[in-house]
Legacy VTK file of the C-alpha trace (Angstrom):
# vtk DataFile Version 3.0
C-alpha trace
ASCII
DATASET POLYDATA
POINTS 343 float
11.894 6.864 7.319
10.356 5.539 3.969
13.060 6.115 1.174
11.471 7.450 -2.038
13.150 7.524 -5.428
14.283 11.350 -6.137
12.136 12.533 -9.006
12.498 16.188 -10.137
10.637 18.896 -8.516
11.068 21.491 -11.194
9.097 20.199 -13.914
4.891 19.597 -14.426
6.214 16.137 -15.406
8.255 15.728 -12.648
5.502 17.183 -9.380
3.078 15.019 -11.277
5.188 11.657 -11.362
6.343 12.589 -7.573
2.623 12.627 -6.503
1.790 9.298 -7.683
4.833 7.490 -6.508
3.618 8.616 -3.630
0.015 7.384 -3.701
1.321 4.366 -5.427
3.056 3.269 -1.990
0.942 5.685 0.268
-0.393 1.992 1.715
2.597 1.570 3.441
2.488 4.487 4.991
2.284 7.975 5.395
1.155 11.082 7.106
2.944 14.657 9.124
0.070 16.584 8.554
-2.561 14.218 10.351
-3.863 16.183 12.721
-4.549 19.574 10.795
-5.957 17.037 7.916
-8.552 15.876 10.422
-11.249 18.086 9.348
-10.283 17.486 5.541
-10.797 13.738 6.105
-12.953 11.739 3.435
-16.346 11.402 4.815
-16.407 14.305 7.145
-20.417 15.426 6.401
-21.203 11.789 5.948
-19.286 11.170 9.276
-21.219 13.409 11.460
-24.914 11.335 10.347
-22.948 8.081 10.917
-21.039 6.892 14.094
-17.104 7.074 13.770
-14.954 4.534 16.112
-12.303 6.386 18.663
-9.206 3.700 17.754
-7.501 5.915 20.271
-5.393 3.132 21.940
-6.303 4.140 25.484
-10.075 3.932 24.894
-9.574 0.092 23.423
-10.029 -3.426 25.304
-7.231 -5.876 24.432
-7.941 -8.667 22.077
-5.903 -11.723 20.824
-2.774 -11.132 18.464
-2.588 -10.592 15.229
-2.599 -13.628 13.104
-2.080 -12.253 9.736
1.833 -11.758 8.406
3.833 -9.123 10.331
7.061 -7.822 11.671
7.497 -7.087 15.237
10.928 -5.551 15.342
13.587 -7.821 13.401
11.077 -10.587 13.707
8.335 -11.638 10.951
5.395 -13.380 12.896
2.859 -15.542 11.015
0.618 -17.289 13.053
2.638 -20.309 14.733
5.806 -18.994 12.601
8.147 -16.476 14.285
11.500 -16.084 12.347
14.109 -13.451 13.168
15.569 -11.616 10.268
19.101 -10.960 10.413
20.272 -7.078 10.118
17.872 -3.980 11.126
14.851 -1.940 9.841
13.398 -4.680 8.512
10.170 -4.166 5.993
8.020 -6.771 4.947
7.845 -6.535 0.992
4.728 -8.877 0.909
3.350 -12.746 1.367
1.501 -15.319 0.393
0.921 -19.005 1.166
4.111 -20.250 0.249
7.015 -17.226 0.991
7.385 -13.982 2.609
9.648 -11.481 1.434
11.695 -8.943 3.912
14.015 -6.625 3.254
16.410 -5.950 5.685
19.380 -3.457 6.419
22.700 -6.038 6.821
26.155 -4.795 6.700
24.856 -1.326 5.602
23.053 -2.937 2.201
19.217 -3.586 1.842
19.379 -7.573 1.291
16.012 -9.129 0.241
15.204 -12.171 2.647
12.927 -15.193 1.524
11.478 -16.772 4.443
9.379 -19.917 3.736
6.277 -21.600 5.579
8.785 -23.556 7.546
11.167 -21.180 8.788
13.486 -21.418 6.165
15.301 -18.279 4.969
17.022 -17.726 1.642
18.413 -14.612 0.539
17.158 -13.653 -3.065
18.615 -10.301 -3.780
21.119 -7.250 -2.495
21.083 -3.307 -3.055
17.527 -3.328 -3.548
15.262 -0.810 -1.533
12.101 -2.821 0.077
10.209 0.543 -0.710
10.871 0.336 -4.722
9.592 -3.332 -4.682
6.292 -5.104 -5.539
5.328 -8.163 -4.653
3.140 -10.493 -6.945
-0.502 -11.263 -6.151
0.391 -14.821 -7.018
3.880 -14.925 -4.598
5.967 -16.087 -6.905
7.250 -12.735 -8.855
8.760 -9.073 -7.023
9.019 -6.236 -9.456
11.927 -3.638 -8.442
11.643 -0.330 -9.882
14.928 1.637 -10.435
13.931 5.510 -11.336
16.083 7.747 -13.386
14.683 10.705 -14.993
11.564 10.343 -16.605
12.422 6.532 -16.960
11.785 3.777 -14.441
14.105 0.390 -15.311
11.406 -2.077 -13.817
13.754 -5.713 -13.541
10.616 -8.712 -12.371
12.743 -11.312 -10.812
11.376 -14.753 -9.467
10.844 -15.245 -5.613
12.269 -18.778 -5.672
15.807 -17.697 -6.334
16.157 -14.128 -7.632
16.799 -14.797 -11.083
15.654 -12.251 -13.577
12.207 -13.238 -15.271
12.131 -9.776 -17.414
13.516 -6.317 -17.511
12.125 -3.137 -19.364
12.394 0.828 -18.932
9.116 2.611 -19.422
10.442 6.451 -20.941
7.153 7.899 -19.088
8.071 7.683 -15.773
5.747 4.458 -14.903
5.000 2.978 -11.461
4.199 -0.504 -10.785
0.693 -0.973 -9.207
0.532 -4.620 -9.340
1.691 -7.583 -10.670
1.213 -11.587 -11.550
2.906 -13.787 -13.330
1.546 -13.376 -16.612
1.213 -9.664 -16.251
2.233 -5.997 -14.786
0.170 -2.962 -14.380
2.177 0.437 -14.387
0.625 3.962 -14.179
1.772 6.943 -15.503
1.519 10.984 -15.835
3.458 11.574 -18.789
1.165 10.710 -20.698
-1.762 10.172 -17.773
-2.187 6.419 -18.565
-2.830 2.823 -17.190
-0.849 -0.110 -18.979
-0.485 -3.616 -18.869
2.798 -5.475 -19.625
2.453 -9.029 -20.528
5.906 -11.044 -19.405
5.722 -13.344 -22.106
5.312 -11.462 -25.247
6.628 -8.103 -23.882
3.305 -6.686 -25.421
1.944 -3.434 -23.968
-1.523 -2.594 -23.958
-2.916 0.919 -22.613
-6.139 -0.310 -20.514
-7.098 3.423 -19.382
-5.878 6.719 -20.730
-5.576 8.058 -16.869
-3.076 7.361 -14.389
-3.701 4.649 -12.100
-2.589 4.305 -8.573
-3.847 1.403 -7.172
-4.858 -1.615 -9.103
-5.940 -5.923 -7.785
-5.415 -8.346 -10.829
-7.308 -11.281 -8.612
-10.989 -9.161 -8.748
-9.656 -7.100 -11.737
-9.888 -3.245 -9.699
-8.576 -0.540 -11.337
-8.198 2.926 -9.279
-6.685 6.048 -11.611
-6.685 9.700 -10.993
-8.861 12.233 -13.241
-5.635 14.535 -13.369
-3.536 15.829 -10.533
-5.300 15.718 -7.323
-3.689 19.085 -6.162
-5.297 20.703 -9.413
-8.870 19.418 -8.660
-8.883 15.797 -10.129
-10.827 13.326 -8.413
-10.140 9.459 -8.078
-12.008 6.395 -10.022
-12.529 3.137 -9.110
-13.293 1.282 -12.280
-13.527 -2.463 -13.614
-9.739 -3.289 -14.699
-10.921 -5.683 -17.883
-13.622 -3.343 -18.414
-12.461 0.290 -17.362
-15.850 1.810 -19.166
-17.414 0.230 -16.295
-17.286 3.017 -13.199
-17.739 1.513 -9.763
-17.066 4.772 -7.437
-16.103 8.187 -8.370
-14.659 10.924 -5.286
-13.436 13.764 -5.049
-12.335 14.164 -1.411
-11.020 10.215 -0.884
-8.847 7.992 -2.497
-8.277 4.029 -2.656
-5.996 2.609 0.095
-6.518 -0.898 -0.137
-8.869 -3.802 -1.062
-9.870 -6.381 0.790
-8.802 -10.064 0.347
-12.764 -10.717 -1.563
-12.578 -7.866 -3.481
-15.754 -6.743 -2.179
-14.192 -4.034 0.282
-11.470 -1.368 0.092
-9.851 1.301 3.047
-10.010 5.022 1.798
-8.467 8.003 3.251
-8.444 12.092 2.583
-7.608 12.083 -1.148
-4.452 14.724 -0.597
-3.344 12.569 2.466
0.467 12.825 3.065
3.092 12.343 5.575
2.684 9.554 8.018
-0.552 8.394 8.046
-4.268 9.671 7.756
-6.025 10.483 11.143
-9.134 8.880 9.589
-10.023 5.767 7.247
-12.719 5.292 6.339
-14.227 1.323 4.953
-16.187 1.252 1.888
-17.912 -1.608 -0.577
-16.474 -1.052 -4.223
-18.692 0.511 -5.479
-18.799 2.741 -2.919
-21.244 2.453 0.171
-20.312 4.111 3.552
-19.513 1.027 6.290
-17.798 2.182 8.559
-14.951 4.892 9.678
-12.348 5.003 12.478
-10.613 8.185 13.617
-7.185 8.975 16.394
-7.199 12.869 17.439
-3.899 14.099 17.481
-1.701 10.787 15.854
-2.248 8.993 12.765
-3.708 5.248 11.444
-1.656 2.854 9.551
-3.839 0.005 7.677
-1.072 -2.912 7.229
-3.509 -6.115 6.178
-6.777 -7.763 6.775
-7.359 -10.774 8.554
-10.727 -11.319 6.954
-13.048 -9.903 4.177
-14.300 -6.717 6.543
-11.431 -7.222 9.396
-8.280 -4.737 9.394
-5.338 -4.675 11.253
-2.547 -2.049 11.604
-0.791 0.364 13.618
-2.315 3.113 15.493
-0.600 6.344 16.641
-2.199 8.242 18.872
-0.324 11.753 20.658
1.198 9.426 23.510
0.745 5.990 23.066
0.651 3.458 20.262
-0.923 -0.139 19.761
-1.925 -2.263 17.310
-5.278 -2.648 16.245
-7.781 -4.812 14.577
-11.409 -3.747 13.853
-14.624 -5.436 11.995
-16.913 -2.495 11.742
-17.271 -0.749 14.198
-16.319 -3.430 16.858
-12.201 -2.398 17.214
-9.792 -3.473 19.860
-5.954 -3.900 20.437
-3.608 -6.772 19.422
-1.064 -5.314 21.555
0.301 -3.530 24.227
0.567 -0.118 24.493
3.777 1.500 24.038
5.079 5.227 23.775
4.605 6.896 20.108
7.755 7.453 18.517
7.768 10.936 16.172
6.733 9.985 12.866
LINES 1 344
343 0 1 2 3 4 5 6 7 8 9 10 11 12 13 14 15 16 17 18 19 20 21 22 23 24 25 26 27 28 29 30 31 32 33 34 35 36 37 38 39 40 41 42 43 44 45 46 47 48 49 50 51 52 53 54 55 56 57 58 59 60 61 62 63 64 65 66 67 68 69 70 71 72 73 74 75 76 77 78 79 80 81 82 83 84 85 86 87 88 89 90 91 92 93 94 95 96 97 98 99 100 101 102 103 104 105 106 107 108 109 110 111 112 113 114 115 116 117 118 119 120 121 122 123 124 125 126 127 128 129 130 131 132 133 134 135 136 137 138 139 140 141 142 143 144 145 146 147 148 149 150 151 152 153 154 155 156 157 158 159 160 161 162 163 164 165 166 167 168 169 170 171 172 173 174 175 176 177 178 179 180 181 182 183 184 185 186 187 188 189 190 191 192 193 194 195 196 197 198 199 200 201 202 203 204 205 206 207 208 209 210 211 212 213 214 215 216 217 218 219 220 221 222 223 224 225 226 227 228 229 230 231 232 233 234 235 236 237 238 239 240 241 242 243 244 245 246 247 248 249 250 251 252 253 254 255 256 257 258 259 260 261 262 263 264 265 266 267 268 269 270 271 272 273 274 275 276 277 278 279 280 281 282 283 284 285 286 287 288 289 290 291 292 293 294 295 296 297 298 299 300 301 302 303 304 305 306 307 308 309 310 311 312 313 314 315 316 317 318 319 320 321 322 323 324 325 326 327 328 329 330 331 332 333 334 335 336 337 338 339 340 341 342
């Protein structure tokens, strides 16, 4: 199970900060309530004019493997690389062209693992939850967030060795959306506000006076939250330099994740929670309808891209589970079928 950092449930302050931790790493993963959220899915009048994809693993043709960065079991598979990682419940933290970062259960400790285009593994940090770090757009940074209270101690430590590049606490309960190495973007409830920390001057600078949960420094995207989503708030996609500039506005989805360009993004059922979302749904930025896939009775996990408009992920269906890659509406499995473990 995903481990979440225990925030207060008694307070406004502390539902509100709860709720976007959770959409903040809601990518990862999920959904128990899939299957009564089926009819609450984003899309669902726009769905029944436009064709929706059955990603149902039994109604899908095999198709070559993934080739994007994965784990399959204790091992991370890259294209030609395939490197086991010591330990168990591995989680991959994040890649890029030169290192992969996995965290990894060993001796009863999480244990960060660097593994690098040639095999090579180096281990970069211990005690650190994989599901409280980010991992730089860049590579070469991972932010760990520590939460206490209403603060979060975010430490940004260097991928090459684990040395500490800069530590702060934000008093206002802030989550880390994204990160480079020049700068951090943090959302927060308490105030509802988007900020940027810059790592060599420290300096601070509010870019939106609403709480973001999902942000891309590369195309400069910027996704906050009107106010809480339980209490009728609706989510914004916006221009991160210029967050005047609205691309998409809903009130029934949410951001999942962009595409590699920039020019695409995954949205599910903006009150989506548990294990996954029975439906996603593929969008341009600024908001056009491309495509949708749907499972009846299991749940959708969106793990990477392998293109600009090609996903790949997990899909759980009531029985059986596979993994799946799909361009449109043109979907088939990278995998086997195997039983569906209770989420």
């Amino acid at each position: 199970m995903r481990e979440h950092a225990t925030i207060s449930r008694t307070s406004p302050t502390g539902r509100l900060r709860r709720r976007l931790a959770l959409l903040v790493t809601g990518a990862a993963g999920a959904l128990v309530l899939a299957a009564p959220l089926l009819a609450a899915d984003p899309g669902a009048a726009q769905a029944a004019a436009r064709h929706v994809t059955d990603v149902s693993p039994s109604a899908l043709d095999r198709g070559p493997a993934r080739s994007d960065a994965h784990l399959e079991g204790q091992r991370l598979v890259h294209g030609d690389l395939s490197v086991r990682i010591p330990g168990r419940r591995a989680v991959l933290v994040g890649y890029g062209v030169e290192n992969h970062l996995v965290g990894t259960r060993l001796h009863g400790r999480w244990v960060t693992i660097r593994v690098d285009a040639d095999g090579t593994r180096k281990r970069i940090a211990t005690g650190l939850s994989p599901y409280t770090m980010t991992y730089s757009e860049d590579g070469r940074l991972v932010a760990s967030s520590r939460f206490d209270g209403d603060a979060t101690r975010v430490v940004v430590r260097s991928t090459a060795d684990g040395s500490t590049v800069a530590r702060r606490t934000f008093r206002d309960g802030s989550s880390v959306l994204t990160l480079d190495s020049s700068r951090v973007v943090l959302g927060s409830w308490a105030p509802a506000r988007t900020r940027t920390w810059q790592l060599d001057t420290g300096r601070l600078l509010t870019v939106a006076h609403q709480a973001g949960y999902r942000a891309d420094l590369t195309h400069g995207l910027l996704a906050t939250l009107t106010d809480d989503p339980y209490q009728g708030g609706c989510s914004v996609l916006r221009r991160l330099n210029q967050p005047a500039t609205r691309l998409w506005r809903s009130c029934d989805e949410r951001v999942e994740r962009f595409s590699p360009d920039g020019r695409h993004l995954t949205s599910v059922a903006l009150l989506s929670d548990g294990a996954g979302p029975s439906q996603v749904l593929m969008r341009s930025v600024r908001g056009q309808w491309q495509a949708a896939w749907r499972v009846t009775g299991g749940w959708i996990d969106v793990q990477g891209w392998e293109g600009p408009d090609t996903w790949v992920g997990e899909v759980h269906g009531p029985h059986r589970s596979a993994g799946v890659r799909c361009t449109g509406g043109d979907c088939e499995r990278t995998s086997a079928p195997r039983p569906t473990d209770a989420p």
